[in-house]
FIMIMI-553090 format. One record per residue (C-alpha): residue number from 1; y negated, x negated, z negated. Coordinates in Angstrom, 3 decimals, padded with zeros to 6 digits. Each point is the difference from the previous one (the first is absolute). Example, Ala and Ser with C-alpha at 12.3 -4.5 7.8 and 13.67 -1.06 7.14 Angstrom:
<recs>
[rec 1; [004.500; -012.300; -007.800]]
[rec 2; [-003.440; -001.370; 000.660]]
</recs>
This chain:
<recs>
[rec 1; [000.000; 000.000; 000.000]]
[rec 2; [-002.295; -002.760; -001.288]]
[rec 3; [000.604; -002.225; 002.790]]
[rec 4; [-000.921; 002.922; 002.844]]
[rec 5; [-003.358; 001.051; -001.601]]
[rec 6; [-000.833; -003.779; -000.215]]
[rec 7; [000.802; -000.456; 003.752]]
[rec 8; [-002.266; 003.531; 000.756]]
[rec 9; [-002.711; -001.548; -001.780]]
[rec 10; [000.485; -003.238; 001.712]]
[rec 11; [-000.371; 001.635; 003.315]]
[rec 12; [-002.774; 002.570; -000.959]]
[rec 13; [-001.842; -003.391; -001.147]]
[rec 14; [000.714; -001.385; 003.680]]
[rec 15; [-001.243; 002.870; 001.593]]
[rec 16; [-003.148; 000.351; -002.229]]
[rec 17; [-000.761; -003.766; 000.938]]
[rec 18; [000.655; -000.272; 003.313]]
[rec 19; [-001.762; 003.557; 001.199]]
[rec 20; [-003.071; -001.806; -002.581]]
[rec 21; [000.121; -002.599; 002.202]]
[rec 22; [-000.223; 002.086; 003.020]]
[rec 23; [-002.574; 002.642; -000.766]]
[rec 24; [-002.317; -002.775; -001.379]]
[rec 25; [000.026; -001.762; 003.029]]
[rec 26; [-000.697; 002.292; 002.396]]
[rec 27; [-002.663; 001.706; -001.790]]
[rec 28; [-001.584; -003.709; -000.082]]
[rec 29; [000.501; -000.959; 003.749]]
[rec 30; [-002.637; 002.298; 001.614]]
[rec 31; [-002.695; -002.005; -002.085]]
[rec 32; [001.888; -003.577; 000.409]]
[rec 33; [-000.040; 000.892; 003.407]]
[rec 34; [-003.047; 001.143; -000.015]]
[rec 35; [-001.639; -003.065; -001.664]]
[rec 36; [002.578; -002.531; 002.228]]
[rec 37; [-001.686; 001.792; 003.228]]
[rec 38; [-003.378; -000.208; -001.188]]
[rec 39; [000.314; -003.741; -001.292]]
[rec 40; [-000.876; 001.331; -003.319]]
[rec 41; [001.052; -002.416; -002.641]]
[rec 42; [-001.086; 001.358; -003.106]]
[rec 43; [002.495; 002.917; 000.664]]
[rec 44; [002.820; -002.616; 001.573]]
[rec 45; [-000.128; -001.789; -003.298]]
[rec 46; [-000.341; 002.760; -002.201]]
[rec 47; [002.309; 002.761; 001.569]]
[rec 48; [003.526; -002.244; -000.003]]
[rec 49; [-001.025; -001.081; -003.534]]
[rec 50; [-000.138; 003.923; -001.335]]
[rec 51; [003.653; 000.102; 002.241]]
[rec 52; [001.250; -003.006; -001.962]]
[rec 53; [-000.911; 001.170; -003.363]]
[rec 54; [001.608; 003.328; 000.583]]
[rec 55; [003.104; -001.710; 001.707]]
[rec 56; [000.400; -002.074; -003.786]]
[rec 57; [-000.190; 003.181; -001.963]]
[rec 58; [002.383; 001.759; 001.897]]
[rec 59; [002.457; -002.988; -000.067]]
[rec 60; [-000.739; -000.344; -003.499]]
[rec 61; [-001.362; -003.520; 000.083]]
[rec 62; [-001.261; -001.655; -003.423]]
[rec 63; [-001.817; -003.036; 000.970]]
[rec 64; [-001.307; -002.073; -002.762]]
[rec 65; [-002.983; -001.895; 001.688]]
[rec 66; [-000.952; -003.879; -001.438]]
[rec 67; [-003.233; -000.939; 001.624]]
[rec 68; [-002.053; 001.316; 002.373]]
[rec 69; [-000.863; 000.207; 003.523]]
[rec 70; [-002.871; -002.526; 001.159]]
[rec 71; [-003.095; 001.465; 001.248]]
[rec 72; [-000.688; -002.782; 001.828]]
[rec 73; [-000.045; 000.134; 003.953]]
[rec 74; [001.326; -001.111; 002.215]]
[rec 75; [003.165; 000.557; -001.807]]
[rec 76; [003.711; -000.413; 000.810]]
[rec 77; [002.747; 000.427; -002.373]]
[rec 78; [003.372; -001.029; 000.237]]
[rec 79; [003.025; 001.534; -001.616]]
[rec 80; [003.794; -000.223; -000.856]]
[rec 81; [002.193; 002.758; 002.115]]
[rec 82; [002.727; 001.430; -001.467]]
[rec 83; [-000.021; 003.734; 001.255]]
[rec 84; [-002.006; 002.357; 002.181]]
[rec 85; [-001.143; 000.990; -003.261]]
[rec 86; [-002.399; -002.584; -000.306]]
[rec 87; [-002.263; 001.224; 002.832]]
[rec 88; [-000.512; 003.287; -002.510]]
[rec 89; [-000.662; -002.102; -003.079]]
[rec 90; [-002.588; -002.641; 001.383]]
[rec 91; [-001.742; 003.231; 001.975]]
[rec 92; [-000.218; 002.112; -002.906]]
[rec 93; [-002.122; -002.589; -001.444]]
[rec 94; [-002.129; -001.698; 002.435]]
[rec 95; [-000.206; 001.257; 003.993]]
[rec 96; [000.919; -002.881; 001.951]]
[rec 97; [001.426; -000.390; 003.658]]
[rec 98; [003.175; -001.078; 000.149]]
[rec 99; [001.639; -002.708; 002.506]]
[rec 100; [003.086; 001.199; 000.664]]
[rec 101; [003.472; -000.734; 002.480]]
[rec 102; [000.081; 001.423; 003.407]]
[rec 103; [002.645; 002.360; -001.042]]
[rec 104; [-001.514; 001.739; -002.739]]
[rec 105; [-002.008; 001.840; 002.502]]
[rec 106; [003.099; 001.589; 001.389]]
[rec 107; [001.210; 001.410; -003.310]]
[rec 108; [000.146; 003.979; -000.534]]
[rec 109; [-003.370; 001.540; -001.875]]
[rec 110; [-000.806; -003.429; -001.405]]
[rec 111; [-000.733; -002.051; 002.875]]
[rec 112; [-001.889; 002.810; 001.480]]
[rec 113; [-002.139; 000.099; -002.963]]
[rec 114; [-000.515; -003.978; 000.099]]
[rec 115; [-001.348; 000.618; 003.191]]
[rec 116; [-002.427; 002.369; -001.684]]
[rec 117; [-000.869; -002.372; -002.619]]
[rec 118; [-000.960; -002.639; 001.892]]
[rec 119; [002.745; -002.449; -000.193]]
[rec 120; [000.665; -003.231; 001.845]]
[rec 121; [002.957; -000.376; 001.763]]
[rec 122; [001.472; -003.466; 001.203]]
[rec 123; [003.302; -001.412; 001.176]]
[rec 124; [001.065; -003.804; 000.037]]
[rec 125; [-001.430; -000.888; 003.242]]
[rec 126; [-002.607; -002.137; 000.107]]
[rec 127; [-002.572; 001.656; 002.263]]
[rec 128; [000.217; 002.933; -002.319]]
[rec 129; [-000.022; -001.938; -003.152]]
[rec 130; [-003.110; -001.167; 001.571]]
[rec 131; [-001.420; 003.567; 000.850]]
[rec 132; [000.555; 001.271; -003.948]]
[rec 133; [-001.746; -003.100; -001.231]]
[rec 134; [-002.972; 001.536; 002.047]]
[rec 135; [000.432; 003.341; -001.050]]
[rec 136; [000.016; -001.267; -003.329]]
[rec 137; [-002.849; -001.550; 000.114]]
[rec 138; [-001.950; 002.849; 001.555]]
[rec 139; [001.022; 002.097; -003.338]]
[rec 140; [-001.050; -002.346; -002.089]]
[rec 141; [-003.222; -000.275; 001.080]]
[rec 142; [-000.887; 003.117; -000.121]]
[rec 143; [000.577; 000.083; -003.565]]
[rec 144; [004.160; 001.581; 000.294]]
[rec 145; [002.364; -001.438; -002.834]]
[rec 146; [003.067; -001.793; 001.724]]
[rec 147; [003.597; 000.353; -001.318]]
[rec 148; [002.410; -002.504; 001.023]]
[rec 149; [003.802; -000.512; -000.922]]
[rec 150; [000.077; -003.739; 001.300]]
[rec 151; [003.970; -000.126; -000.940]]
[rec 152; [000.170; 001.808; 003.595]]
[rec 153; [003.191; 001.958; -001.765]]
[rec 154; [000.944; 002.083; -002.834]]
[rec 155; [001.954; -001.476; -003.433]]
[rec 156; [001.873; 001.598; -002.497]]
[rec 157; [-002.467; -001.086; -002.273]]
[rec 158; [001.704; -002.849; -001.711]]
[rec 159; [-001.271; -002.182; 002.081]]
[rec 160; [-003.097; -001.292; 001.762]]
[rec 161; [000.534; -001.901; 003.329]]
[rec 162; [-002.728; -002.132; 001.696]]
[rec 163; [-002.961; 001.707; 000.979]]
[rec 164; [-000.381; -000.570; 003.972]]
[rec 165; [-003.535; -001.619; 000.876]]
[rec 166; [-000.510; 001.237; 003.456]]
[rec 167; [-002.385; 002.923; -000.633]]
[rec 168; [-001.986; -002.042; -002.374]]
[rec 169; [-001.989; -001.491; 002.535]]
[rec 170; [-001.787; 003.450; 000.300]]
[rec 171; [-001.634; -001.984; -002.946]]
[rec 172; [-001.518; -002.499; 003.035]]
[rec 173; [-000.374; 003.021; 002.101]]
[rec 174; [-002.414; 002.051; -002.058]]
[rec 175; [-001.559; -003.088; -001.026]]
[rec 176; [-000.651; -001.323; 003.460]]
[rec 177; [-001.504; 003.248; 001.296]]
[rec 178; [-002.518; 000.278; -002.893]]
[rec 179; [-001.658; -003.632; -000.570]]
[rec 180; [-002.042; 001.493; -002.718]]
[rec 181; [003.066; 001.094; -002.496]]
[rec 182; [001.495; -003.181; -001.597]]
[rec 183; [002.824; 001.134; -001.094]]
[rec 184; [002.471; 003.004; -000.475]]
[rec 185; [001.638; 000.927; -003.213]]
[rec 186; [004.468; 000.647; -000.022]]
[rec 187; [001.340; 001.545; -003.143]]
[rec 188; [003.237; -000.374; -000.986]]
[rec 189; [001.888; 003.290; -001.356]]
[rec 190; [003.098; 000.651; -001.312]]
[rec 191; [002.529; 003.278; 000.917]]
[rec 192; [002.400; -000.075; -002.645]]
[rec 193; [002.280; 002.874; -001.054]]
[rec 194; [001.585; -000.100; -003.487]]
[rec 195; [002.440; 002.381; -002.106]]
[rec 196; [002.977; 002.025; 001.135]]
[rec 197; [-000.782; 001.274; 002.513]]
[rec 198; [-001.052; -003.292; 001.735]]
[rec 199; [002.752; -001.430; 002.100]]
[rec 200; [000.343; 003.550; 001.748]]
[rec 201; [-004.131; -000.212; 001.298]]
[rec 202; [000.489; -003.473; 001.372]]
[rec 203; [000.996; 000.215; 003.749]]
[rec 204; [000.941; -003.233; 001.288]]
[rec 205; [-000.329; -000.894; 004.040]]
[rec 206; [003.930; -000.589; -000.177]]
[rec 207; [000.577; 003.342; -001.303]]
[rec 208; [002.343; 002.351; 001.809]]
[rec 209; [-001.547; 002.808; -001.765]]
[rec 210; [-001.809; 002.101; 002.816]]
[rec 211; [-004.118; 000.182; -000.825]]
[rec 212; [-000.064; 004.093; -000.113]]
[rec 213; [003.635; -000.423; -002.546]]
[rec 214; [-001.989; -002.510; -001.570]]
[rec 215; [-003.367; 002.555; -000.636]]
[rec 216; [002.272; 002.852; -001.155]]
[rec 217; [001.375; -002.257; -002.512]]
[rec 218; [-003.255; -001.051; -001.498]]
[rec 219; [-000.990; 003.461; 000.243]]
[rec 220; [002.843; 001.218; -001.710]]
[rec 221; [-001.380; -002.589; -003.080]]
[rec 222; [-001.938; 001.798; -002.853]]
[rec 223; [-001.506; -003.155; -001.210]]
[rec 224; [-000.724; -003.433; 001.329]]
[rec 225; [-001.681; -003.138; -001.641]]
[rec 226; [-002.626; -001.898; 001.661]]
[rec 227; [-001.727; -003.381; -000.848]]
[rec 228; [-002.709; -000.678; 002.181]]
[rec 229; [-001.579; -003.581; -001.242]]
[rec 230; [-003.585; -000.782; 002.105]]
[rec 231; [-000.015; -003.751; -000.115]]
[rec 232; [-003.690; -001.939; -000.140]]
[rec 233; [-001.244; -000.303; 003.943]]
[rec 234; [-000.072; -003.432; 001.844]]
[rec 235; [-002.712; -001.004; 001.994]]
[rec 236; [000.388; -001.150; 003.158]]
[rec 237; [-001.885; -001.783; 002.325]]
[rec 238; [-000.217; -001.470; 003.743]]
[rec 239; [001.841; -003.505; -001.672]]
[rec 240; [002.990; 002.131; -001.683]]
[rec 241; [002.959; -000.979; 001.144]]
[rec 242; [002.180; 003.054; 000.824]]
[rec 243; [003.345; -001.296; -000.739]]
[rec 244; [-001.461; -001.340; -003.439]]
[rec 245; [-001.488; 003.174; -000.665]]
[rec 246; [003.038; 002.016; 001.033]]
[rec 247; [002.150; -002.259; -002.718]]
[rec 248; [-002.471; 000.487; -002.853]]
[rec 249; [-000.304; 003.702; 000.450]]
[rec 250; [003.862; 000.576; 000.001]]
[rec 251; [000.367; -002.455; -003.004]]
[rec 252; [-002.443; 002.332; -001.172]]
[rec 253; [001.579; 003.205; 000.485]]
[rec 254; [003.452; -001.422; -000.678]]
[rec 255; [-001.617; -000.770; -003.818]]
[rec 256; [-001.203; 003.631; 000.050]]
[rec 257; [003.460; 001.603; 000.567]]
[rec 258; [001.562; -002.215; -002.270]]
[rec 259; [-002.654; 001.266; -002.660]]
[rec 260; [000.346; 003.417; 000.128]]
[rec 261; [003.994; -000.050; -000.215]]
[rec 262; [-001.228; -001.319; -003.624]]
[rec 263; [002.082; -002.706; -002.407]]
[rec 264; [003.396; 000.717; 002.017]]
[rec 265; [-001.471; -000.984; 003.233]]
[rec 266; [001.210; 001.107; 003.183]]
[rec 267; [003.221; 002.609; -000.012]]
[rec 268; [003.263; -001.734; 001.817]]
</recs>
């Protein structure tokens, strides 16, 4: 008996979620697409921002926040990835722009909506690596917040792999097209997800679990612990080395992650 109501609430809890997620989208998109058509960017930074903080109450996403955001621009911050989720928890608290792989754009809803919000989309190729460092730098200055994941792939979280340097000569970029600005500011932050309910959010690139499996499983979560850990911003300049810079900011983050799992460090 016990067992069956449990497993009707569990899917009454998935349907409340995922029609949340829905509804609140597409009463949103006339004015995203409203303000994406009319180059509006108050209401393309605000608008997915309201999204994203409706998206973490409906998932039920606690996130404990150490540090803030910089206000300084340009800005550029650079993060661990460990799930999808992570797009919701750094949005909900700071609109930014995210750089993102080719293929998210083909994904069901989601990579329609990252068209929506703006986001930069590159593969490995060169010439296109070459044509998001100048999109990049367009957004930056004109005063957009940058989101990178420079580990170009997802973790389970125990881990932190080296942070790929490539796109951090939109650093050089933004720098060489405004000779007045001398320098840009790149904030380390930290994604980490602790408790339970933890290794069941992470969604590693390896995974063979299927992304929509993957939402209805989060969605099927009540609860779900967030650290988010804003590191102080580096300054960088037109001498910064970006393979230099690339290795600080992941020893950075790496020290972040490791912090928020606490005294036990990093689950095996």
């Amino acid at each position: 008996m016990f067992p069956r109501i449990r497993g009707a609430l569990h899917q009454l809890r998935l349907a409340y979620v995922v029609c949340g997620i829905v509804i609140t989208a597409f009463t949103l998109y006339p004015f995203l697409a409203t303000s994406f058509l009319l180059h509006y960017r108050q209401g393309q930074r605000l608008i997915p921002k309201a999204y994203h903080r409706l998206m973490r109450r409906l998932l039920g996403l606690n996130i404990s926040v150490r540090g803030s955001p910089s206000p300084c621009r340009p800005l550029c911050v650079v993060a661990n990835h460990t799930s999808w989720v992570d797009i919701i928890v750094i949005s909900s608290c700071l609109p930014v722009i995210f750089v993102a792989k080719q293929e998210v754009a083909s994904w069901p809803f989601f990579g329609w909506l990252a068209r929506l919000q703006r986001s930069i989309f590159v593969n490995r190729e060169r010439h296109q690596v070459r044509q998001a460092i100048c999109r990049i730098a367009d957004a930056l200055l004109a005063r957009d917040v940058i989101a990178l994941f420079p580990e170009g792939t997802s973790t389970d979280g125990t881990i932190v792999v080296p942070f790929r340097s490539a796109l951090m000569g939109a650093v050089h970029e933004t720098l060489r097209r405004e000779e007045r600005l001398p320098a840009m500011f790149i904030q380390p932050v930290a994604v980490t997800y602790v408790g339970p309910n933890r290794n069941l959010v992470v969604w590693a690139r390896e995974d063979d679990t299927p992304f929509l499996q993957h939402l209805l499983q989060v969605a099927g979560l009540r609860r779900i612990e967030v650290a988010l850990t804003w590191g102080e911003p580096v300054t960088a300049d037109r001498s910064s080395d970006r393979k230099v810079l690339a290795k600080h900011l992941e020893d950075t983050v790496r020290g972040l992650v490791a912090e928020a799992h606490g005294p036990e460090g990093l689950p095996r």
